[in-house]
C-alpha positions in Angstrom: 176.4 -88.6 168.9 174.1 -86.6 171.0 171.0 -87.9 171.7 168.0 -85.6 170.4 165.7 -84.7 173.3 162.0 -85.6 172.4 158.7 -83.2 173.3 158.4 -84.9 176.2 162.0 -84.6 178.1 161.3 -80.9 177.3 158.3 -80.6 178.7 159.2 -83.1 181.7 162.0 -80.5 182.5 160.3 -77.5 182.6 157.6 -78.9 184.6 160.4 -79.8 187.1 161.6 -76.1 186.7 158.5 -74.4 187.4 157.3 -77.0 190.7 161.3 -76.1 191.8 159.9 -72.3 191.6 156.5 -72.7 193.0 158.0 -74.7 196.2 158.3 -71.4 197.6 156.3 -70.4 201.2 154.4 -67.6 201.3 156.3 -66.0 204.2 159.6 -66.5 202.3 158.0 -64.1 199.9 157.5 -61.5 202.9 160.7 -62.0 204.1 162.3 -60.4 201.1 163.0 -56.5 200.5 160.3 -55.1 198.4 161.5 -53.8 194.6 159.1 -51.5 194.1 159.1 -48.8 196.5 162.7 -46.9 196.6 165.0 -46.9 199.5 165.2 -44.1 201.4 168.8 -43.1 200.9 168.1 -43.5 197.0 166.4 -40.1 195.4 162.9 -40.1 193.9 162.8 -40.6 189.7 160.3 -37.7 188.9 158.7 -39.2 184.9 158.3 -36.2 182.7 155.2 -35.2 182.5 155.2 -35.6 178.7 155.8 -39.4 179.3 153.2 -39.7 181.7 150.7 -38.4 178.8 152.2 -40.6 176.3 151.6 -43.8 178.9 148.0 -42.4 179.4 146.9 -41.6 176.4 148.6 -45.3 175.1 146.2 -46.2 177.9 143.1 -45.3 176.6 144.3 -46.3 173.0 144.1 -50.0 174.7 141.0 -49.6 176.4 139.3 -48.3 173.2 140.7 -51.7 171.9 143.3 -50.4 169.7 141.2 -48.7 167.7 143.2 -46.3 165.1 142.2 -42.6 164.5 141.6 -41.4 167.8 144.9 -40.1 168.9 144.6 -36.6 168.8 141.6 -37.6 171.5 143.4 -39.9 173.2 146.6 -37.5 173.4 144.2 -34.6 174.7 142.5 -36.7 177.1 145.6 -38.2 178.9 146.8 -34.3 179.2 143.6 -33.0 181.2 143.8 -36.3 183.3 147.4 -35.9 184.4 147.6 -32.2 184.5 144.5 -32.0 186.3 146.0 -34.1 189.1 149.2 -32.5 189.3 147.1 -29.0 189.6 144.7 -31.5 192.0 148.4 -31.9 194.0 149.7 -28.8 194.0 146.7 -27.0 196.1 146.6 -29.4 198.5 
């Protein structure tokens, strides 16, 4: 029969998982490619500008703190913001 692991081997383990990840130098961190910024042979993902409202005006619906009832605001808010840069972007 298989012997039942108690709290503690669980919690022993993981601790031994986590000090295996946090081991780590900082300059092997610098050593490895970035993620976020795309290579250069790889072409630029443009969001549509409908998402980027949505993800704004989501946005402010957290900093208000989740408040309900405001998303007509929220949803008109996020629009001037982002199509106010993009107009901010195209005349430069």
């Amino acid at each position: 029969m298989a012997e039942k692991r108690t709290k503690a081997d669980r919690l022993e383990r993981q601790t031994e998982q986590l000090g295996k990840r946090v081991d780590r130098q900082p300059d092997e961190f610098e050593n490895e490619p970035s993620t976020l910024a795309p290579k250069s042979d790889e072409p630029t993902v443009l969001i549509p500008i409908e998402r980027q409202i949505q993800q704004r005006a989501y946005e402010l619906y957290e900093q208000r703190g989740r408040a309900d009832g405001h998303e007509l605001d929220d949803w008109l808010q996020a629009e001037c913001e982002i199509k106010g840069t993009q107009a901010n972007a195209a005349a430069a």
